[in-house]
C-alpha positions in Angstrom: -2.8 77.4 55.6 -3.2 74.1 57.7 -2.1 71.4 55.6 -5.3 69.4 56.4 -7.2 72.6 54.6 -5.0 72.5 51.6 -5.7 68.8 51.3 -9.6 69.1 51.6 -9.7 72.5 48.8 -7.8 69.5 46.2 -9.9 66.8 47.1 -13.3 69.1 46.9 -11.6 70.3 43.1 -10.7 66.9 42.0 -14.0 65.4 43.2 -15.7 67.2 39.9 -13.6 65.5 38.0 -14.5 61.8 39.1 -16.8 60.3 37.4 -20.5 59.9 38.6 -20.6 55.7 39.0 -17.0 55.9 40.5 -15.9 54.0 44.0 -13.7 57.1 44.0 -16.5 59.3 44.0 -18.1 57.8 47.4 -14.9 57.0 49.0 -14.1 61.4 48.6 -17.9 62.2 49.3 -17.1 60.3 52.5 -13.3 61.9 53.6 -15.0 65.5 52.5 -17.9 64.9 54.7 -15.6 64.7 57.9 -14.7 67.3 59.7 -10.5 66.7 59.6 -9.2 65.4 56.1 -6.8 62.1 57.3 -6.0 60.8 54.5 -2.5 61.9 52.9 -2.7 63.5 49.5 0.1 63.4 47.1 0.7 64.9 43.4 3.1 62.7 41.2 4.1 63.7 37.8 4.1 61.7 35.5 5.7 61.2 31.6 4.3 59.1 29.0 4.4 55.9 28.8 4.2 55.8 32.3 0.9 57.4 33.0 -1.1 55.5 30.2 0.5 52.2 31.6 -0.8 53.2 35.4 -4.3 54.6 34.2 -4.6 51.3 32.1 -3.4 49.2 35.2 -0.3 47.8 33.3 1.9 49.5 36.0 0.8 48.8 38.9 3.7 49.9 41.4 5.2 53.6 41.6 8.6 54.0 41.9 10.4 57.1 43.2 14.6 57.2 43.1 16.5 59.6 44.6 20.1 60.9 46.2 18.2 62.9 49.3 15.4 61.7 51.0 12.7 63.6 49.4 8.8 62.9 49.2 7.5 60.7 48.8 10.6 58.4 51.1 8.9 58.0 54.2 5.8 60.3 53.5 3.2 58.1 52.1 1.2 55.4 53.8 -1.6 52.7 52.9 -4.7 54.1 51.9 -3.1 57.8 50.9 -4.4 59.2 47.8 -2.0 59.6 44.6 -3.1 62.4 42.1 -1.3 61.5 38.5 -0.5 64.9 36.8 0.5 65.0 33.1 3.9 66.5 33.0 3.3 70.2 31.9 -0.1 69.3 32.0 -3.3 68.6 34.5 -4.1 66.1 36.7 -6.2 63.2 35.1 -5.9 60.5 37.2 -6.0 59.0 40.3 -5.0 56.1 42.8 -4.9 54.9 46.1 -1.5 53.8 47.6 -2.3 49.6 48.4 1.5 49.5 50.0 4.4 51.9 50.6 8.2 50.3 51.3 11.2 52.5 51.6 14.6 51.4 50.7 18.1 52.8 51.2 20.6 51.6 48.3 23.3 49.8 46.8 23.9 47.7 44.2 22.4 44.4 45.2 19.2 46.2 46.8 18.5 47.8 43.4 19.6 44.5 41.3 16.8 42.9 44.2 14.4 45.4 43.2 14.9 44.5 39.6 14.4 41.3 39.3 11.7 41.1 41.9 9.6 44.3 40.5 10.6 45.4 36.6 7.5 44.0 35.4 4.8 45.9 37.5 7.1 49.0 37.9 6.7 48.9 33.8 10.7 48.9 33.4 11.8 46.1 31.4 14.8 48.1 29.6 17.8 48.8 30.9 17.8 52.3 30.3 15.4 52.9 33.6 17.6 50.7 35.6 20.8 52.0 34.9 19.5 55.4 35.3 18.7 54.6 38.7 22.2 53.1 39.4 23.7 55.9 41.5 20.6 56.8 43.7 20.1 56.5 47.3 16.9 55.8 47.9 14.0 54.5 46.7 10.4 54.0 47.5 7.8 51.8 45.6 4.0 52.7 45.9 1.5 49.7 45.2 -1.2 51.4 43.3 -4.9 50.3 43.9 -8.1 51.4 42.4 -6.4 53.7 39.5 -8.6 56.0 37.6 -9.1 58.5 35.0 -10.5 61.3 35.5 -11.4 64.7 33.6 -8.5 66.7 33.8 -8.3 69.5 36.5 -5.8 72.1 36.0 -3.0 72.3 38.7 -0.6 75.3 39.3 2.8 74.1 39.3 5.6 75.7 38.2 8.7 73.9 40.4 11.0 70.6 38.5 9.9 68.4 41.9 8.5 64.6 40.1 6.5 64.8 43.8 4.4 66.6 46.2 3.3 65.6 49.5 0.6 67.4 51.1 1.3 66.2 54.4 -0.7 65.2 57.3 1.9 66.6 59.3 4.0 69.5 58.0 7.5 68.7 60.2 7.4 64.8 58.8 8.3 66.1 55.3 10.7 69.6 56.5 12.8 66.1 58.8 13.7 64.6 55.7 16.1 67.5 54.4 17.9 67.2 57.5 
C-alpha cells in the first residue's frame, strides 16, 4: 500500500472521532477532500501523565530520545499531524506539530535542552532527565491545536514509542543506515 493511502484510511477513521464544532474537523475535511494526502501523519504513544498534560495543553512540546536515529528524528515537519495513542490503549487525541528541531547529543546539548525546555516538555524531575543522559539524539515537537477526541481503536502490537507514516517511504528506511 502507498503510504499516502495508508495515511488517508487513518485520517478518514480518526475524522469520526473529532468532534462536530472542531477546527480539526475542517482542517481533515479539507486534506481528505484532495486528491494526494500531503500532510505527514504520525502515531506517538503515550503514558500518563504525559498524555493528560498534552491534551490539557500543560505540555506543550514532544520530546523523543534515542541511541539510533529513529522516527520521528528527521521525519516530521511543521504542520504534520500527531495522533496521541494511550499506551496499550486507543488513540484519543490529537495535534498538529507547530515546530520540529533535531538534535545530536552530549552533555551540554542535553543540560541546554533542560534548562531551556523542562517546563513545557512537562519534566521538572530529575528522573526524566537523567534517564535521557546516555541518548544520542533527540527531537522536540512543538505541539499546536491539541485535542481530545473519542477514542478509535488502533492495531499495534510492536514496543516502538513512534510511528511515522511517511510521505516518502525511503526518508524513514535512510535513517537505519
Amino acid at each position: 500500500m502507498e503510504p499516502h493511502c495508508q495515511r488517508r484510511e487513518i485520517l478518514e477513521r480518526i475524522l469520526k472521532g473529532v468532534p462536530a464544532d472542531s477546527q480539526w474537523r475542517a482542517r481533515l475535511a479539507r486534506d481528505l477532500a484532495k486528491p494526494r494526502i500531503e500532510v505527514g501523519v504520525h502515531l506517538a504513544i503515550f503514558v500518563e501523565p504525559f498524555l493528560t498534560a498534552v491534551l490539557e495543553g500543560r505540555k506543550t512540546i514532544e520530546s523523543r530520545f534515542g541511541v539510533h536515529r529513529r522516527p520521528p528524528y528527521l521525519c516530521i515537519e511543521p504542520d504534520d499531524y500527531i495522533l496521541l495513542k494511550r499506551s496499550g490503549g486507543p488513540i484519543v487525541g490529537l495535534a498538529m506539530a507547530r515546530t520540529a528541531d533535531f538534535y545530536q547529543l552530549s552533555p551540554e546539548v542535553l543540560a541546554d535542552i533542560r534548562a531551556k525546555f523542562a517546563y513545557q516538555l512537562y519534566a521538572l524531575d530529575n528522573e526524566f532527565w537523567d534517564s535521557r543522559a546516555g541518548k544520542q539524539y533527540a527531537t522536540l515537537i512543538e505541539l499546536e491545536d491539541p485535542i481530545q477526541i473519542a477514542p478509535v481503536s488502533f492495531a499495534k502490537r510492536d514496543r516502538q514509542g513512534w510511528v511515522t507514516f511517511d510521505r516518502d517511504a525511503t526518508r524513514t528506511l535512510q535513517l537505519a543506515l
